[in-house]
C-alpha positions in Angstrom: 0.0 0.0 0.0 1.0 4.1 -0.9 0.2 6.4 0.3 -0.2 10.0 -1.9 -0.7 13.9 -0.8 -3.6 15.6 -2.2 -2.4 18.6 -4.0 -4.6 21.9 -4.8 -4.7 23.2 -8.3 -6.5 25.9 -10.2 -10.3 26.1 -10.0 -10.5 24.8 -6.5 -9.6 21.0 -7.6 -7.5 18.4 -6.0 -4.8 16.1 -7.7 -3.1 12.9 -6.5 -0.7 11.5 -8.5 -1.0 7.8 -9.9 1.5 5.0 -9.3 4.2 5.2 -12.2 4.2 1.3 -11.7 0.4 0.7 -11.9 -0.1 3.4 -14.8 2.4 1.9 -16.7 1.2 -2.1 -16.1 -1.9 -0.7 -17.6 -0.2 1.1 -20.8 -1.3 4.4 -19.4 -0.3 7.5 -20.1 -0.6 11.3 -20.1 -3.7 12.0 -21.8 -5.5 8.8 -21.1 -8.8 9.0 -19.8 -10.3 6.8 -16.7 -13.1 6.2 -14.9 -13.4 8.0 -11.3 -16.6 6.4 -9.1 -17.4 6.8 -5.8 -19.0 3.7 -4.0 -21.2 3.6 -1.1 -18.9 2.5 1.1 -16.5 5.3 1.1 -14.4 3.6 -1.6 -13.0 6.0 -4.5 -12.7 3.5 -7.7 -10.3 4.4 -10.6 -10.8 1.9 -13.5 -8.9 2.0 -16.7 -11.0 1.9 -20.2 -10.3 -1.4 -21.0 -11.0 -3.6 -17.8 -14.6 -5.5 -17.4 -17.3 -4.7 -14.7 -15.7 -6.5 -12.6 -13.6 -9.7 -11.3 -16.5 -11.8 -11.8 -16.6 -13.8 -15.1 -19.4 -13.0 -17.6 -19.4 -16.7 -18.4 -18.0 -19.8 -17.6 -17.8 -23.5 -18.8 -18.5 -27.0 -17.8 -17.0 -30.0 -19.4 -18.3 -32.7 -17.2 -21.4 -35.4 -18.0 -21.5 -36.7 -14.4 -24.6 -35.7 -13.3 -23.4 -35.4 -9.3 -20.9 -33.3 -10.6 -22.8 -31.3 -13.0 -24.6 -30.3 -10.5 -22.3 -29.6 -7.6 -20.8 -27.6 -10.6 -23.8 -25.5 -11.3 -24.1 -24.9 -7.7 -20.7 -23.4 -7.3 -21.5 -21.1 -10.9 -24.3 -19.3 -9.3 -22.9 -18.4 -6.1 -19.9 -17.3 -7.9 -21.8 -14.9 -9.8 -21.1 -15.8 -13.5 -23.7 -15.1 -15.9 -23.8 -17.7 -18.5 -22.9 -21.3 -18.3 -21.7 -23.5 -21.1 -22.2 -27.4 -20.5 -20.0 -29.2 -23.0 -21.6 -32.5 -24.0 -20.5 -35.1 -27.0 -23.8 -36.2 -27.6 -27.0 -35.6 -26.2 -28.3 -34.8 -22.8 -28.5 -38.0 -21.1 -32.3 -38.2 -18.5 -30.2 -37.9 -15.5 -28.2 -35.3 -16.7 -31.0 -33.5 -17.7 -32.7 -34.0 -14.0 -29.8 -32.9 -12.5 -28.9 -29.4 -14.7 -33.1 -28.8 -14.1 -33.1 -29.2 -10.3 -30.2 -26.4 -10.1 -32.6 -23.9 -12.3 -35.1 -24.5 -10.4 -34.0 -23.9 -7.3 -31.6 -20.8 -8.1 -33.5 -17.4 -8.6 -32.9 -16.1 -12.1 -30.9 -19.2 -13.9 -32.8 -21.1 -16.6 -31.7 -23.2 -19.6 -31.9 -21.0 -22.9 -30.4 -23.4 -25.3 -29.7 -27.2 -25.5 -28.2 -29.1 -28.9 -26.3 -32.3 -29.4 -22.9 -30.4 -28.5 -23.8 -28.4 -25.5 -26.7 -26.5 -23.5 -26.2 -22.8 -22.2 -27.5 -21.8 -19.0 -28.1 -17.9 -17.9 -28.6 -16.5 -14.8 -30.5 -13.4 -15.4 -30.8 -11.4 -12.2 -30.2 -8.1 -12.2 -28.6 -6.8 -8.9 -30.4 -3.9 -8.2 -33.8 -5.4 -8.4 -32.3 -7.8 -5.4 -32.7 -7.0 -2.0 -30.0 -9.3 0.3 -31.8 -7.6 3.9 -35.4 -8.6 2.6 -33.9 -12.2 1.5 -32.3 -12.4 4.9 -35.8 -11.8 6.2 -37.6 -13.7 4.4 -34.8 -17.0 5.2 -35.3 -15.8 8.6 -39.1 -16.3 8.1 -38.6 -19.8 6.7 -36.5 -21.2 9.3 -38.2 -20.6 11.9 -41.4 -21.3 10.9 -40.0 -25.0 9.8 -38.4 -25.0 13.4 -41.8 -24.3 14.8 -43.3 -27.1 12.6 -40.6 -29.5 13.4 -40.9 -28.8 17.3 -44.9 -29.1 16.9 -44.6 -32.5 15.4 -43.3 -33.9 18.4 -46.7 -33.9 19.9 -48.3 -36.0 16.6 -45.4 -38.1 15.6 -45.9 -37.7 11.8 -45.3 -40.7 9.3 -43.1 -38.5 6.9 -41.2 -35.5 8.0 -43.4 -31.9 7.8 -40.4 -30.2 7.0 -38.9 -31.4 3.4 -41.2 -29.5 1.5 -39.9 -26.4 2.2 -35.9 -27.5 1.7 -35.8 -25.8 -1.9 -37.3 -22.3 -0.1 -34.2 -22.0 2.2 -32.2 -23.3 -0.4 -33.5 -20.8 -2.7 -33.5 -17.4 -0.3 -29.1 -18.6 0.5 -28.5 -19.1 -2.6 -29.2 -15.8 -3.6 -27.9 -14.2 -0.9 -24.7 -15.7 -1.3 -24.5 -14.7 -4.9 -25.6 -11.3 -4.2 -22.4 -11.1 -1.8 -19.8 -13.2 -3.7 -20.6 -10.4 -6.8 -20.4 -7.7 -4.7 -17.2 -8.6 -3.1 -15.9 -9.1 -6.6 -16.7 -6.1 -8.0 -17.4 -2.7 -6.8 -20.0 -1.6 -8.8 -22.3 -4.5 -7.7 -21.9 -2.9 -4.4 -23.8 0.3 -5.4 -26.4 -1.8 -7.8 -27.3 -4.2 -4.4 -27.3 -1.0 -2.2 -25.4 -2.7 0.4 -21.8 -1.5 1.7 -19.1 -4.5 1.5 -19.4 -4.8 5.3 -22.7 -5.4 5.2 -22.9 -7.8 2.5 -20.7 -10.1 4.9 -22.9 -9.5 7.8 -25.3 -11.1 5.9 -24.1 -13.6 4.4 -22.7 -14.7 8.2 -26.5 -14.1 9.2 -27.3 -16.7 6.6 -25.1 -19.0 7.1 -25.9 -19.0 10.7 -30.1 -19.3 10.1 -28.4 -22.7 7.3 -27.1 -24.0 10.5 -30.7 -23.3 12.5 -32.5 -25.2 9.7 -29.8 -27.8 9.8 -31.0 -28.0 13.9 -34.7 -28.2 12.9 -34.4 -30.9 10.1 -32.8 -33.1 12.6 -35.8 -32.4 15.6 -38.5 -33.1 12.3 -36.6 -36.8 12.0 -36.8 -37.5 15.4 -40.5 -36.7 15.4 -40.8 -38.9 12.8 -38.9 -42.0 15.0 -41.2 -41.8 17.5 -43.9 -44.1 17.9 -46.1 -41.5 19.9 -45.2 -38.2 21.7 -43.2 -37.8 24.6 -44.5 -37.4 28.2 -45.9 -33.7 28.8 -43.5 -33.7 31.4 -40.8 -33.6 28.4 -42.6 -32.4 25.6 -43.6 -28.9 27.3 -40.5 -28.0 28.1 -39.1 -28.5 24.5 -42.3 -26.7 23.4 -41.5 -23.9 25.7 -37.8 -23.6 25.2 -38.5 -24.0 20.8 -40.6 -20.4 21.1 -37.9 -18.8 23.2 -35.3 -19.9 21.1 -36.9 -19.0 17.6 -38.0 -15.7 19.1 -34.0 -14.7 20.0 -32.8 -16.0 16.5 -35.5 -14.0 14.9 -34.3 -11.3 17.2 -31.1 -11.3 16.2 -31.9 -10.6 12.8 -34.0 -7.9 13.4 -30.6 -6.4 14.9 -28.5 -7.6 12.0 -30.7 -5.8 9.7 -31.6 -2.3 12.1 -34.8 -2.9 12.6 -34.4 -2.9 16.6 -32.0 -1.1 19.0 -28.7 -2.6 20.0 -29.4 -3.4 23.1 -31.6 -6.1 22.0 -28.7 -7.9 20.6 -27.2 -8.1 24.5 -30.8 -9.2 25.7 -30.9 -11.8 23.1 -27.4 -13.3 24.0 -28.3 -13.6 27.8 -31.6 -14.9 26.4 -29.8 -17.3 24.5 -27.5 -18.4 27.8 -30.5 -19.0 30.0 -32.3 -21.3 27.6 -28.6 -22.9 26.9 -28.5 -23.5 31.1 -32.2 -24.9 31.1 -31.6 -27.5 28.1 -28.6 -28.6 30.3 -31.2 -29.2 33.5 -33.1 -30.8 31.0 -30.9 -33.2 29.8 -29.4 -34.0 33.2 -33.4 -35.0 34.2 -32.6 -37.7 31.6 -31.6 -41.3 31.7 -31.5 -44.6 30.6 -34.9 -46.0 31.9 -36.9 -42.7 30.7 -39.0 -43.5 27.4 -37.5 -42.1 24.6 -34.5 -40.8 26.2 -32.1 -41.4 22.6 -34.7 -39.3 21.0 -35.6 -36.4 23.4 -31.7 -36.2 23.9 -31.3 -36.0 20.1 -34.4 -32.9 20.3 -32.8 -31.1 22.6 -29.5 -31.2 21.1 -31.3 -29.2 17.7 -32.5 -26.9 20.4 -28.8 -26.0 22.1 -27.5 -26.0 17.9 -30.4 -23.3 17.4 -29.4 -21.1 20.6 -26.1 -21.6 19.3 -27.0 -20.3 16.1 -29.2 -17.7 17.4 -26.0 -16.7 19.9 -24.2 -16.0 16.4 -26.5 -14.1 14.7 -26.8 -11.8 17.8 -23.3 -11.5 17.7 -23.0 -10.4 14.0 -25.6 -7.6 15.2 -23.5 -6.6 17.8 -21.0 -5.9 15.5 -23.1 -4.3 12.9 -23.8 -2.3 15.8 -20.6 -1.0 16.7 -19.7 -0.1 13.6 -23.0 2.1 13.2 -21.5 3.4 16.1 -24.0 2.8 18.0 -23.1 2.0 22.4 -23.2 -1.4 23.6 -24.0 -2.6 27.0 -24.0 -5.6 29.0 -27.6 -7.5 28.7 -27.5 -8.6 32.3 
């Protein structure tokens, strides 16, 4: 890193000279023109006439038939942020390979199959960053989650004979996805900063808020599989607690969010955490009530271990709007 002086010159403008290094690794010279753009996050871009929009490809290309790999590779595409995808095939789209390039475009926001011969089939992802909002995706995964851990938890009073939680997999895939791509382009490339209306910082505050709520949902897939194992539901003495302590926890997660995204004060975010650490200490009570001669003990142990993964969770998200907090420069203090 350099550092320059600002110099004054006629007509009440500033100068700062360029890096006779840089200039020249980019054939520049007196009399060239570039391009000067402010972002929103304070950042003052200078980008020569000849570079792209960015460091993120415009397109890319696959040259695998394997449909696990296809797809894993189609995954890793979109979150990149590339535009257009060319899959290379020597004859024909097999059935699975079809199945497996369809169940990426359909769960990925914006990407669909635009053209398909015997050679190869191109695949765009047409979503145009300023019509994307990452805090209302946040929300709206926020949304999701919880209301799948609130199904998953309610299932443990009607053991269910297939899990009431699958259905709605795609829909949180869906909302991270985007999110993620949103972020990985703005990262990339400065001018998707000012198109997603986000600063860099607070891209990656949401994209740890999301991967957080991917871990919550992880914690309420694996409470909907136990309800499923069990042949009826639990004692009350058992099941209201995990009832009780479910709301609690959903409500801080939810909470945090809120924070993450401004919508409450700060000192929410310190409530939340010490929130978070009493229902943590109860689950352990909880647990300790447990042993080997108490029906379903394996399966309420394995509920109340999603609940301590979703405080855990919800302990994170907190913690990411404590720091989106501070630097909004807003006071902290303690939550008890």
């Amino acid at each position: 890193m350099e550092t320059r002086k600002i110099q004054s010159v006629g007509g009440g403008s500033y100068t700062v000279s360029l890096p006779k290094g840089w200039a020249e690794s980019h054939d520049l010279t007196a009399g060239e023109t570039v391009t000067v753009h402010e972002h929103l996050d304070g950042v003052l871009a200078l980008q020569t006439g000849d570079r792209s929009d960015g460091e993120v490809p415009a397109s890319a290309d696959i040259d695998t038939t394997d449909p696990a790999v296809l797809e894993r590779a189609l995954r890793a595409v979109y979150a990149a942020g590339v535009r257009e995808v060319s899959i290379h095939h020597d004859q024909p789209l097999t059935e699975a390979q079809r199945d497996a390039i369809q169940r990426v475009t359909r769960g990925r926001v914006g990407m669909s199959i635009t053209r398909e011969s015997e050679a190869a089939t191109r695949v765009q992802i047409l979503l145009d960053s300023a019509e994307v909002s990452v805090s209302q995706s946040v929300r709206q995964l926020s949304f999701a989650v919880c209301s799948i851990h609130r199904d998953a938890v309610r299932a443990l009073a009607s053991p269910p004979a297939t899990s009431p939680v699958d259905s709605r997999r795609d829909q949180v895939d869906r909302l991270s996805a985007m999110v993620e791509r949103s972020v990985a382009r703005g990262m990339a490339d400065l001018g998707e900063v000012d198109a997603l209306g986000r600063t860099r910082s607070e891209l990656f505050e949401s994209w740890t808020a999301m991967r957080a709520l991917g871990r919550a949902h992880e914690a309420a897939t694996a409470i909907a599989d136990t309800a499923v194992s069990l042949d009826e539901a639990p004692a009350e003495r058992w099941l209201g607690p995990c009832r009780a302590l479910g709301d609690d926890v959903r409500q801080a997660l939810s909470g945090g969010i809120d924070v993450v995204l401004a919508d409450v004060e700060v000192s929410d975010a310190s409530r939340i955490i010490a929130d978070l650490r009493r229902i943590q200490r109860r689950l352990d009570e909880l647990s300790r009530g447990l042993d080997d001669t108490t029906e379903d003990a394996a399966a309420l142990r394995r509920v109340m271990r999603g609940l301590r993964r979703t405080a855990s969770s919800g302990t994170d998200v907190a913690e990411v709007g404590l720091r989106c907090a501070v630097r909004r420069g807003e006071s902290v203090a303690a939550g008890e």
